[in-house]
N, C-alpha and C positions, 0 to 999 in steps of 0.2 A: 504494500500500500504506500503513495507517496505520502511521503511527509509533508511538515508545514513547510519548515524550511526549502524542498523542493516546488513547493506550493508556489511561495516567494518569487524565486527566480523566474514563470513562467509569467510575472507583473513587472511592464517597463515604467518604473515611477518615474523616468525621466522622459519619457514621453507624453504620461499627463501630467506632469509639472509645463510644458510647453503647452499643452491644452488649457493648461489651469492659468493661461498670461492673459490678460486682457476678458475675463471671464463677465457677461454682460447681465442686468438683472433680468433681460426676456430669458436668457440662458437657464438662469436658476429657475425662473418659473414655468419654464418649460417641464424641469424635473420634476417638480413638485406636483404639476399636472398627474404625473405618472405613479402607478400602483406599485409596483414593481422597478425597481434602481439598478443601474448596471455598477461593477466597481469604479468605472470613470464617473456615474453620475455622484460616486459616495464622494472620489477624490474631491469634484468639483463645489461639495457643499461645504467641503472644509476647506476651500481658497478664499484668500482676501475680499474677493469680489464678488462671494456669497454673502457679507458680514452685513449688508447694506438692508441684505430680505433677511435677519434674525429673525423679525416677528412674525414674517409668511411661515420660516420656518418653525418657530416652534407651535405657531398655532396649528399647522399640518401633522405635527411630532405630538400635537396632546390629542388628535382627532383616533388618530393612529394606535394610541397606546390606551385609549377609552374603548375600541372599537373589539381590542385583543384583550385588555385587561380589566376593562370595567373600571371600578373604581377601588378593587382592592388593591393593599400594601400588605408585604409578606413584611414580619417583625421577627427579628434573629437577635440574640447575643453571642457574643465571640467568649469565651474560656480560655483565658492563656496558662499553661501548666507548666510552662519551662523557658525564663527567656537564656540559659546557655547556651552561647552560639562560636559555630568555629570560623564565622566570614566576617572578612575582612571590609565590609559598605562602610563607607564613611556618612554616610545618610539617613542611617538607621541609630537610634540608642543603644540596641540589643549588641550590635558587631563588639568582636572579642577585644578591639584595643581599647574599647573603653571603660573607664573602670563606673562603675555602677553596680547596683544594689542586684545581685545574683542569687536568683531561685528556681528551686524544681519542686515540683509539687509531688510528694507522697501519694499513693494512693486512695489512703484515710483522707489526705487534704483536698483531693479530686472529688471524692464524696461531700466535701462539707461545701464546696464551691459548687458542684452540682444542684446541692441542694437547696445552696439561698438562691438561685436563680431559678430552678423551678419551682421554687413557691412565689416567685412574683409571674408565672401563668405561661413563661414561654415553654416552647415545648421543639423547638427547633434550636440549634446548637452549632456554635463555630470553633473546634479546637483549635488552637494555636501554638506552636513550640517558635523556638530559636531554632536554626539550624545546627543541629548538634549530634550525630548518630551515635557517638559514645555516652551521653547522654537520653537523650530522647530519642532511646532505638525505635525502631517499629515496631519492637514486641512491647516498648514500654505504653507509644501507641495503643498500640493495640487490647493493653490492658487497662489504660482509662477508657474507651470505649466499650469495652464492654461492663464497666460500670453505668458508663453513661447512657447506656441505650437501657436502663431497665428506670430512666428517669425524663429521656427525652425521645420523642420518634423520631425525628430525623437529625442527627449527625455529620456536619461537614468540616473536613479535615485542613487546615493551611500549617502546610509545612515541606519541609525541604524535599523538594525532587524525588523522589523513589519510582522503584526499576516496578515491569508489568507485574510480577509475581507478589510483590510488598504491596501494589494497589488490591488484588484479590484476595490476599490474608486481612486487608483491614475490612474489607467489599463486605468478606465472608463474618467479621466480629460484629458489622452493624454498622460501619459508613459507607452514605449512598451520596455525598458530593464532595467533590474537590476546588478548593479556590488557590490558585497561584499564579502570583505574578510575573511577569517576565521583569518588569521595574523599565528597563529601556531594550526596545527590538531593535537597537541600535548596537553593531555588531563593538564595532571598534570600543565606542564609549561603556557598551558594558565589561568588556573588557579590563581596562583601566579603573572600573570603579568593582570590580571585584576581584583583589588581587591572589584572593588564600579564603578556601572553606569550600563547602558544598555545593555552594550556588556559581562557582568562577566559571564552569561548563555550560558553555550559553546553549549548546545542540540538547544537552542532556535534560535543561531545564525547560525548551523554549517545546521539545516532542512531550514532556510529563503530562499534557492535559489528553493528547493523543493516546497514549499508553496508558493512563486512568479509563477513557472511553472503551478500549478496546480489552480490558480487564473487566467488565462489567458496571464500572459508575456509572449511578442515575444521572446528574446533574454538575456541570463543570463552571466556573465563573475563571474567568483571567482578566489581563488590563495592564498598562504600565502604572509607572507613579510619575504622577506628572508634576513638572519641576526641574528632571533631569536633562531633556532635551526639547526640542521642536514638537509642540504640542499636538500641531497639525498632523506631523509625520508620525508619530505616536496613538492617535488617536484613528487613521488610517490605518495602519497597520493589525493595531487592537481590533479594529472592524475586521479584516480579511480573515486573522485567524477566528473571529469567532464565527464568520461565515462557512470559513473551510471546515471546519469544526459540525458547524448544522449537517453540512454538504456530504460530508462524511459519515456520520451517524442520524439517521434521522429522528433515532427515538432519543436521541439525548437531551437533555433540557441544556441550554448553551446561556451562560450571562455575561453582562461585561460591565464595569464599574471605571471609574476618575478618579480615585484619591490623589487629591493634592499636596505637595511637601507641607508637614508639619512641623513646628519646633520641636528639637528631641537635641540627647546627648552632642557633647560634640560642639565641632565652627564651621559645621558645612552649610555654604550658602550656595546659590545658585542664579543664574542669568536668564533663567526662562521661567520666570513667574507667570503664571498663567491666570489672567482675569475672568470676573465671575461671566464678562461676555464671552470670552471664548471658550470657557468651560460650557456657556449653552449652547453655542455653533458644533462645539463636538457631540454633546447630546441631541440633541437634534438631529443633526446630521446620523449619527449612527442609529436611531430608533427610527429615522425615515429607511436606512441601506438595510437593518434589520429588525424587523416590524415583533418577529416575534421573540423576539431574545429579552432573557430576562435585564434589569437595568438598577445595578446596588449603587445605593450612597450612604455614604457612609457619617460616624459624626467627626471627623476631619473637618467638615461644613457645619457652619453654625446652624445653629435651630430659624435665624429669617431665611437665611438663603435654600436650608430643606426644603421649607415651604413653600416658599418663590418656583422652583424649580419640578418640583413633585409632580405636579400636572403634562409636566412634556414628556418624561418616558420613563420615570423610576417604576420600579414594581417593588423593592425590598429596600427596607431600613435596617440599621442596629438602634438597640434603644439598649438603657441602661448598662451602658458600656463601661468598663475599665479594663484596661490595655495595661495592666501591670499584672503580673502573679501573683495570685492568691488577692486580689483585688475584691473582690462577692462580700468573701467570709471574715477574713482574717487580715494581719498585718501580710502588707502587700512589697513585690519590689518596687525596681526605677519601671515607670511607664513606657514605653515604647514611642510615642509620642503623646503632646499633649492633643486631648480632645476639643472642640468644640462646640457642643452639645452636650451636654451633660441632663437631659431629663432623663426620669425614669419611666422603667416601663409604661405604670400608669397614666402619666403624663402624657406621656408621646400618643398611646393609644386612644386619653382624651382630645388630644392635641387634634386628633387625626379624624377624630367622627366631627368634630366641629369645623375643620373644612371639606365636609363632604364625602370623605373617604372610609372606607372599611376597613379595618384594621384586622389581618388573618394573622393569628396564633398559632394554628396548627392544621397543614393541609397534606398531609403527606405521613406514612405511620407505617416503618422498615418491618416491623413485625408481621402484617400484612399480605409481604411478599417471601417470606417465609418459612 
């Protein structure tokens, strides 16, 4: 089966970068006209000369994702159990040259964290490690999940790259989705920004959603972290794998997400700040290229601008977030980054009937399927 990577090279981005020059607004409302978007109409909506139709564009992008999704929001918490990490990202809190507050969560601690988050009503779940296999093997994996599936039904795993046979041992404990990031599909520059640890193998990390698909995963999310390069070309690219991805499996649930650089550890800055406008040109744009793909955000985004946005093509929240170990229950480490949102469950799910929207807690239930 081709890869993504081979996927890639059969796209000449430098021939719709020449298309994409002088780009007119009958052009874009040409596309918008259309049901169905070709990869050049996707390039085109994320050029300069789309930025003018924002609001053709998002009010096409909320008709769009009212039409596929109604008006429900899927509500998830994330669980971090281990920030020990052996990568070297200067970008991240968690990377090993930093010195910060380092935790791994016990088993016993897996259950007390389990369980003050589902007694505030969620019932879907995000693990999260540092990348660490001495540490946070897959069997260590694999044995908070199956704690955790006799408290949550659905189960989604974000962590370091694993080969086809470690997706089907967790497949098989009780995780049915995968979230990983590639961080930047930019060859060279990931590179350079991951010099030592797990994640330096850009082939090994960028096929991992492929190889979860092709192991049995219900549901895959990926995306860059936008901050580190050309938002555009990021946000492009993010599109095609999640297309090749639908293209590929059709029974797989496929999503794609925007987290924006957050303050964290560290004096890494960056020269590609990405505005809340062109965070909606990417939205947009990718919910018109892929109509039915799921659409996370996360609280990296303040609580106005969730809401601002929510109507053009989110489908899933985090609510009651903390991004540190042992954060739920107990004394916590360093965060991973700082949040921007900070309501609770409650809240947000009030938040959320009072503009209109449904709030789903639980739609999906692994015990079911076997």
């Amino acid at each position: 089966m081709m890869s993504f990577t081979q996927f890639l090279q059969t796209v000449s981005t430098e021939t719709l970068k020449r298309r994409s020059d002088g780009v007119t607004a009958s052009t874009i409302a040409s596309i918008l006209s259309r049901n169905t978007l070709s990869i050049e109409d996707f390039y085109l909506l994320l050029s300069d000369g789309a930025s003018g139709m924002l609001e053709e564009m998002a009010q096409k992008a909320r008709s769009v994702t009212r039409k596929q999704f109604g008006n429900s929001i899927f509500l998830f918490t994330p669980l971090y159990i281990s920030n020990i990490c052996d990568n070297h990202c200067p970008y991240c809190s968690f990377a090993k040259q930093h010195s910060i507050v380092r935790k791994h969560l016990s088993l016993d601690e897996i259950k007390q964290e389990a369980d003050s988050i589902a007694a505030k009503g969620i019932r879907h779940i995000l693990v999260l490690t540092g990348e660490s296999r001495r540490s946070a093997s897959p069997e260590y994996i694999r044995s908070a999940v199956e704690i955790l599936r006799e408290r949550f039904s659905s189960i989604t795993i974000e962590v370091y790259a694993l080969t086809s046979d470690e997706y089907k041992m967790l497949i098989d404990a009780g995780v049915d989705g995968l979230t990983i990031y590639q961080e930047t599909y930019n060859r060279e520059l990931f590179k350079s920004l991951h010099s030592g640890g797990p994640k330096a193998d850009y082939d090994f990390r960028i096929n991992a959603p492929q190889r979860a698909a092709e192991a049995g995963m219900r549901n895959v999310a990926l995306g860059a972290l936008y901050g580190l390069d050309d938002w555009r070309m990021e946000a492009f690219v993010s599109g095609l794998h999640a297309y090749y991805l639908q293209n590929k499996f059709p029974s797989l649930e496929v999503s794609v997400s925007f987290p924006r650089l957050r303050p964290q550890a560290g004096e890494f800055s960056t020269a590609h700040i990405v505005s809340d406008r062109q965070f909606v040109q990417m939205l947009a744009a990718t919910r018109l290229f892929l109509p039915y793909a799921g659409v996370t955000l996360s609280t990296r985004e303040s609580k106005r601008f969730r809401s601002a946005v929510l109507p053009i093509g989110i489908t899933k929240i985090s609510a009651g977030v903390s991004t540190a170990v042992g954060g739920h229950s107990g004394d916590s480490s360093t965060a991973q980054f700082e949040i921007a949102d900070s309501r609770s469950v409650l809240q947000v799910k009030s938040d959320l009937l009072q503009e209109g929207f449904q709030p789903v807690m639980h739609d999906w239930n692994y015990a079911y399927v076997r």
